[in-house]
C-alpha positions in Angstrom: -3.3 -14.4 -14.2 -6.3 -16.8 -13.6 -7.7 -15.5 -16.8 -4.6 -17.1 -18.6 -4.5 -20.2 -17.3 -7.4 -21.0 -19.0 -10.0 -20.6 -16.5 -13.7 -18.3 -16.4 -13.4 -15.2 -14.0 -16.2 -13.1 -12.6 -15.1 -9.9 -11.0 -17.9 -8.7 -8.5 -17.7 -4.7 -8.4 -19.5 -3.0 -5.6 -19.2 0.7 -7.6 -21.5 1.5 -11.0 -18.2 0.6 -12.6 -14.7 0.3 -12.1 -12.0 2.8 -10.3 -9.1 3.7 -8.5 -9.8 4.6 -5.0 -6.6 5.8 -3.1 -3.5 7.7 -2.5 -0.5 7.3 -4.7 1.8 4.3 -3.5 5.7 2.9 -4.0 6.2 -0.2 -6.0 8.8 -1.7 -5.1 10.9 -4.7 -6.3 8.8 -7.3 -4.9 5.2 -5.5 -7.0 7.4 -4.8 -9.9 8.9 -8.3 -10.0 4.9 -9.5 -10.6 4.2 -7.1 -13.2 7.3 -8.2 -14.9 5.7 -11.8 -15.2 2.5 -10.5 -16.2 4.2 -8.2 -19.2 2.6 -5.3 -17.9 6.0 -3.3 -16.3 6.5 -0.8 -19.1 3.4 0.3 -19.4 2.8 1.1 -15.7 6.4 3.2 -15.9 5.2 4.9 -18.7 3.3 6.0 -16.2 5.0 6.0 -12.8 7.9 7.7 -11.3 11.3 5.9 -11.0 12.4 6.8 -7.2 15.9 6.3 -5.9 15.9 7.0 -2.0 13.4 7.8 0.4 14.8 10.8 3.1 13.7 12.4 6.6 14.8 14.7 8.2 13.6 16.5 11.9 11.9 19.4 11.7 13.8 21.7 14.4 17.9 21.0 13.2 17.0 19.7 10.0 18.7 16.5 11.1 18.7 13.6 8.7 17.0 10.9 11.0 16.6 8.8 7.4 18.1 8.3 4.5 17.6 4.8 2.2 18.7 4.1 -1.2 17.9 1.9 -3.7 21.5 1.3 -4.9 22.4 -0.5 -1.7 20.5 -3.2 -2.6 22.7 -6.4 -3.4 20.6 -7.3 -6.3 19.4 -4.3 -7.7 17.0 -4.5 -10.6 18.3 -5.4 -14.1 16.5 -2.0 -15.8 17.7 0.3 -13.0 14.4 0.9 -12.0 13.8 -0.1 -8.1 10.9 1.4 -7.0 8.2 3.9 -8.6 6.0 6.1 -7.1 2.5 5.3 -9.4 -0.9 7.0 -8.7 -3.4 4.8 -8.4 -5.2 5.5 -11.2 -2.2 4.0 -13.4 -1.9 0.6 -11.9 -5.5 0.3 -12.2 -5.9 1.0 -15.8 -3.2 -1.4 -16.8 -4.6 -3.6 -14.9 -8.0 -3.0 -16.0 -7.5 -2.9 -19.8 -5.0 -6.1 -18.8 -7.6 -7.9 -17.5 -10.6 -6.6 -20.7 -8.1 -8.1 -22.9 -7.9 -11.1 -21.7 -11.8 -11.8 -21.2 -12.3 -11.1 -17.6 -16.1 -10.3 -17.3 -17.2 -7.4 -14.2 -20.2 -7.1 -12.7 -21.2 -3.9 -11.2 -23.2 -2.4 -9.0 -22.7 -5.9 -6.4 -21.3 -5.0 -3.0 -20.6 -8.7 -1.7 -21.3 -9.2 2.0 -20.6 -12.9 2.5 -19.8 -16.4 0.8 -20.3 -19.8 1.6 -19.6 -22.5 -0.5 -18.3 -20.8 -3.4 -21.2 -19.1 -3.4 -22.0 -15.1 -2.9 -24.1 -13.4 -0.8 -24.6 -9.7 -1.7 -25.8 -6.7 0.6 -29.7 -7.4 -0.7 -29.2 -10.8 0.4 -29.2 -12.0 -3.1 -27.4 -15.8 -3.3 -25.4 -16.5 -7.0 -24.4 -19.7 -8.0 -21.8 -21.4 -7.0 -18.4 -21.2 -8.5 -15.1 -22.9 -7.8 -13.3 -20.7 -5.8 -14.0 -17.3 -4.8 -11.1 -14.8 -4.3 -11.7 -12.2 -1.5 -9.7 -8.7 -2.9 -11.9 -6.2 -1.4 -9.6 -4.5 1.0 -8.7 -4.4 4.7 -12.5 -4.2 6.1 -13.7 -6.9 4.3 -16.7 -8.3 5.9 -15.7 -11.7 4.6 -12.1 -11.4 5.6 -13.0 -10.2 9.1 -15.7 -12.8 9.7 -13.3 -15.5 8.5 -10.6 -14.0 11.1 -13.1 -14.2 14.1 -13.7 -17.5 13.2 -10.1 -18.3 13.7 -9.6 -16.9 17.0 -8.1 -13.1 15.5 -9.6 -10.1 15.7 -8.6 -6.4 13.8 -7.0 -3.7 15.7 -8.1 -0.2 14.6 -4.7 1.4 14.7 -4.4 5.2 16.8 -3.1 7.3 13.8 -3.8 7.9 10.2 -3.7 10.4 7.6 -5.3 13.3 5.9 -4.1 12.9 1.7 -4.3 14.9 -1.4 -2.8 14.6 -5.3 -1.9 17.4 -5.8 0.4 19.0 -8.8 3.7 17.9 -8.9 5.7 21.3 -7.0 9.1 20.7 -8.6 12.1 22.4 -7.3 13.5 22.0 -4.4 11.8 18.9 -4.4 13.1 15.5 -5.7 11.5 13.7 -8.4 13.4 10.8 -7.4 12.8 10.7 -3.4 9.8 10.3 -1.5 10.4 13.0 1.7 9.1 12.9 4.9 9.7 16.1 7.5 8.9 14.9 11.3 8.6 16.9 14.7 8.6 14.0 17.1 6.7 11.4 16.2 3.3 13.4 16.5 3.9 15.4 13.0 5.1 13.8 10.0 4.9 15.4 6.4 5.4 13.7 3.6 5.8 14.1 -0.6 6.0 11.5 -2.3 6.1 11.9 -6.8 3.8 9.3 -8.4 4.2 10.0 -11.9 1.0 10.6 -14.3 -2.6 9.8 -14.5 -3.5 7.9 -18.0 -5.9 10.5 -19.1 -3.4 13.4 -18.7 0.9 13.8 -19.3 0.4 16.4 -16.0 3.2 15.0 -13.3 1.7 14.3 -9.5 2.5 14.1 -6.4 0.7 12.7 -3.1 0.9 15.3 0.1 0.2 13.4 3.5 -0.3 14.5 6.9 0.0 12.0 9.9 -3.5 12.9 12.0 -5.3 10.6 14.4 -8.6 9.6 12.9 -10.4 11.0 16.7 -8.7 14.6 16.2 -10.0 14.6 12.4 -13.1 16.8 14.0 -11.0 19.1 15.6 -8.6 19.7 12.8 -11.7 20.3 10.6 -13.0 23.1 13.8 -9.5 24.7 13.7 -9.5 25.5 10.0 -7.4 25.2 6.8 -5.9 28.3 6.8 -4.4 28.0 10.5 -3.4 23.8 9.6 -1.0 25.8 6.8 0.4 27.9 8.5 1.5 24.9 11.4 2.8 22.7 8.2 4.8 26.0 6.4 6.4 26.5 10.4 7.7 22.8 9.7 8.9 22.7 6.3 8.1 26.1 4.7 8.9 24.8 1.2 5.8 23.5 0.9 4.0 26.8 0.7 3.2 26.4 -2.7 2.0 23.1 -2.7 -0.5 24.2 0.4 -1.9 27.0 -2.5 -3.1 23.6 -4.5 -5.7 22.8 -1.9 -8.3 25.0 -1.7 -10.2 23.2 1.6 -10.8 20.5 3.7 -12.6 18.6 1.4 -9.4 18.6 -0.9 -7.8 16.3 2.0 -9.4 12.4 2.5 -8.6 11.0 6.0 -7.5 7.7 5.7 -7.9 5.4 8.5 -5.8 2.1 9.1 -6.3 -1.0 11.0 -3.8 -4.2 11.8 -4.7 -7.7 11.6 -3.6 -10.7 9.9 -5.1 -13.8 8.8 -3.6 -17.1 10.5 -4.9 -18.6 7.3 -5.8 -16.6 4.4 -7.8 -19.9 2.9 -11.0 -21.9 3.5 -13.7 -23.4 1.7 -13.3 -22.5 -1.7 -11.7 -19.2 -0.4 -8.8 -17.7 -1.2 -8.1 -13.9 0.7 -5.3 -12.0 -0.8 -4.1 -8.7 0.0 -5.1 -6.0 3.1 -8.2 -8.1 3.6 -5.7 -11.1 4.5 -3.1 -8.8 5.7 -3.4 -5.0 7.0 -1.3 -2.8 8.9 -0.1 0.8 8.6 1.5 2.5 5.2 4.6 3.0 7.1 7.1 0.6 5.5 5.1 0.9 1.9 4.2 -2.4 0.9 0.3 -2.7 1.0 0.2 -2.7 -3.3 3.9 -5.1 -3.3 2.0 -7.9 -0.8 -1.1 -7.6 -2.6 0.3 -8.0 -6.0 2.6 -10.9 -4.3 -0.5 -12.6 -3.2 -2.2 -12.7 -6.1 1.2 -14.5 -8.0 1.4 -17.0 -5.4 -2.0 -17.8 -5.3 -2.1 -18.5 -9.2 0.8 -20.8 -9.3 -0.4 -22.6 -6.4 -3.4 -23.2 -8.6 -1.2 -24.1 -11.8 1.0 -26.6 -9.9 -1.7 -28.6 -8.0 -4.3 -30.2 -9.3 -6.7 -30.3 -6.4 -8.2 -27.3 -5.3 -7.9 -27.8 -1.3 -4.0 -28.6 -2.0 -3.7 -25.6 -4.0 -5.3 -23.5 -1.5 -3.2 -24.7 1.5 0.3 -24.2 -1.0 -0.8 -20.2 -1.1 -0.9 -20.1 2.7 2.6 -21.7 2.9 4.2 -19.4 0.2 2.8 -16.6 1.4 3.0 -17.5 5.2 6.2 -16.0 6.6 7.0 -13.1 4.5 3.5 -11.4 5.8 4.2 -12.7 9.2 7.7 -10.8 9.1 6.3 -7.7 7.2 3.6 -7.8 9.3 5.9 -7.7 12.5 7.8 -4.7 11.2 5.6 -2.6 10.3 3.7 -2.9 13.8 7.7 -2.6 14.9 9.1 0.7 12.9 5.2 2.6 12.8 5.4 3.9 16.2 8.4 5.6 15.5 7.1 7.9 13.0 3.6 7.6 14.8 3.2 8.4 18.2 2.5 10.9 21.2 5.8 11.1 23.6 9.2 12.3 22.9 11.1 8.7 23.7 10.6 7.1 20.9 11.3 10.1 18.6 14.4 10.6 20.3 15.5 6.9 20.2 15.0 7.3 16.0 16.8 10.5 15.7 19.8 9.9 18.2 20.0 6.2 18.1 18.5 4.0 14.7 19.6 7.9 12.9 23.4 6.7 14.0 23.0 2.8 13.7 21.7 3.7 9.8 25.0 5.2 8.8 26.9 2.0 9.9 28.2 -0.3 6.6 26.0 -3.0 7.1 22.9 -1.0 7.9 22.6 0.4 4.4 21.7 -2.5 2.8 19.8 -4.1 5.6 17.5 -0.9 5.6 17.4 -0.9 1.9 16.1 -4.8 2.1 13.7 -4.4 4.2 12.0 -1.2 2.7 12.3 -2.9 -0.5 10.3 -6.1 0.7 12.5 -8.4 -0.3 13.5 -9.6 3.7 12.6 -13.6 2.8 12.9 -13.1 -0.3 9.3 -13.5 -1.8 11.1 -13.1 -5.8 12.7 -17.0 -5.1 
């Protein structure tokens, strides 16, 4: 984006080169609308997986506790396509050869501890020069994010639950291509499979396979063994069996750990932070990719409608304020019902918001806000 407005852009690259790192994701209407302006939405679903509803259901009855769908939306899509589930390893090559071809330069091999000034400190304690602004993108334990959220009175909450992941081979039937879909006992056990469409280096069709796990019991599940963790997830939802066969051990499954905080100001000194380091919370609601990709748009037309860069900066923070705050607040609000020790909670989502979701108005409301598009950020 900043690349074709005409200005120089350095990208600092803590790895010997560039890649993906991550599980599969959902783009949703808010990330798609973005790559739309960028010209880049065919190619990524070339790549991705159109979805069409996202379904739970309880383990022990089988009752259907969720159920959103994309065609209650009240402005669906033009295209029809409403959400995708992408493998990381897409986005990031159309990026990537997106940003190549418009002369974006990298440098690798530079893990960036700190700035000041415009200027970069890296983990040698190396000082660059100076540039303009400096754009903070490097994720939700940024060390520049964090220190610039101490200095404004914040601090990061390491959250209680997380995630062991795997891509694995797309399993096929009785699974739908079109759905991402969870299986829950309570709110301590949530499986989930979720179709993200194709590397760029291969046509073979993915999925990602998640398992909710608190990062303090990761030890134990490691001590208790693969073969006995199967048999607990085929007990829940025994037509995953065959997807199990696709991971041979632990070290097939990364635990992924998530923290919440939020920057009151995601600007400072030639400083712009965009994406989980100005904004991080749990995966529940799916929108870590939409907001970052959100970000990054608001930020560059803040820079291409004022002139000054101190205006520009503070015109980011105002566009982007109060759809993170409200995304922010749900997420926190909806994650310990799919996360959690107890049986209340569970109970209250499966006998009470399982009702209230089958009401007229609900529909759309859920379909809004798992969409992003609460606030409308699109306007």
């Amino acid at each position: 984006m900043l690349a074709r407005q005409g200005r120089r852009v350095v990208v600092h690259e803590r790895f010997d080169e560039p890649r993906p790192v991550g599980a599969g994701f959902m783009l949703q209407p808010t990330g798609l609308h973005v790559l739309d302006r960028l010209g880049l939405t065919d190619r990524v679903k070339a790549l991705g997986q159109p979805l069409e509803h996202i379904f739970g259901r309880e383990a022990r009855r089988g009752r259907i506790v969720l159920d959103i769908r994309y065609a209650d939306l009240s402005s669906p899509r033009p295209d029809g396509v409403n959400a995708m589930g992408v493998h990381r390893a897409a986005i990031f090559q159309v990026l990537y050869d997106a940003c190549l071809a418009e002369g974006v330069a990298f440098e690798t091999s530079r893990e960036i501890a700190s700035v000041a000034d415009g200027r970069l400190t890296d983990a040698s304690g190396a000082i660059g020069p100076a540039f303009d602004l400096v754009v903070d993108a490097s994720g939700a334990r940024s060390p520049i994010a964090l220190d610039l959220l101490a200095n404004q009175g914040g601090h990061r909450r390491e959250l209680e639950w997380g995630a062991v992941w795997a891509t694995v081979p797309w399993p096929g039937a009785p699974f739908d291509a079109t759905a991402l879909e969870q299986v829950y006992r309570g709110a301590s056990r949530m499986i989930g499979v979720l179709p993200v469409g194709a590397r760029p280096d291969s046509p073979e069709r993915l999925a990602t396979f998640f398992w909710s796990l608190k990062p303090a019991d990761h030890p134990y599940w490691l001590a208790v063994g693969l073969e006995a963790w199967k048999a607990e997830v085929r007990t829940l939802w025994p037509q995953v069996a065959g997807l199990l066969e696709t991971l041979p051990d632990a070290d097939a499954l990364t635990l992924a750990r998530y923290g919440h905080h939020t920057l009151p100001l995601p600007v400072a000194n030639r400083l712009a932070v965009v994406g989980d380091a100005a904004h991080s919370t749990s995966p529940q609601l799916g929108q870590g990719v939409n907001m970052g990709l959100l970000d990054a748009q608001a930020l560059a037309d803040a820079l291409a409608t004022h002139a000054e860069l101190d205006e520009a900066l503070m015109a980011y923070a105002r566009l982007r304020r109060w759809h993170v705050r409200l995304y922010q607040a749900l997420s926190m609000g909806f994650t310990p019902f799919y996360q959690a020790d107890g049986q209340a909670l569970p109970w209250v989502r499966d006998h009470v918001l399982g009702k209230l979701a089958r009401l007229p108005f609900a529909a759309r409301i859920l379909a809004a806000t798992v969409s992003g598009v609460l606030l409308d950020p699109r306007r």
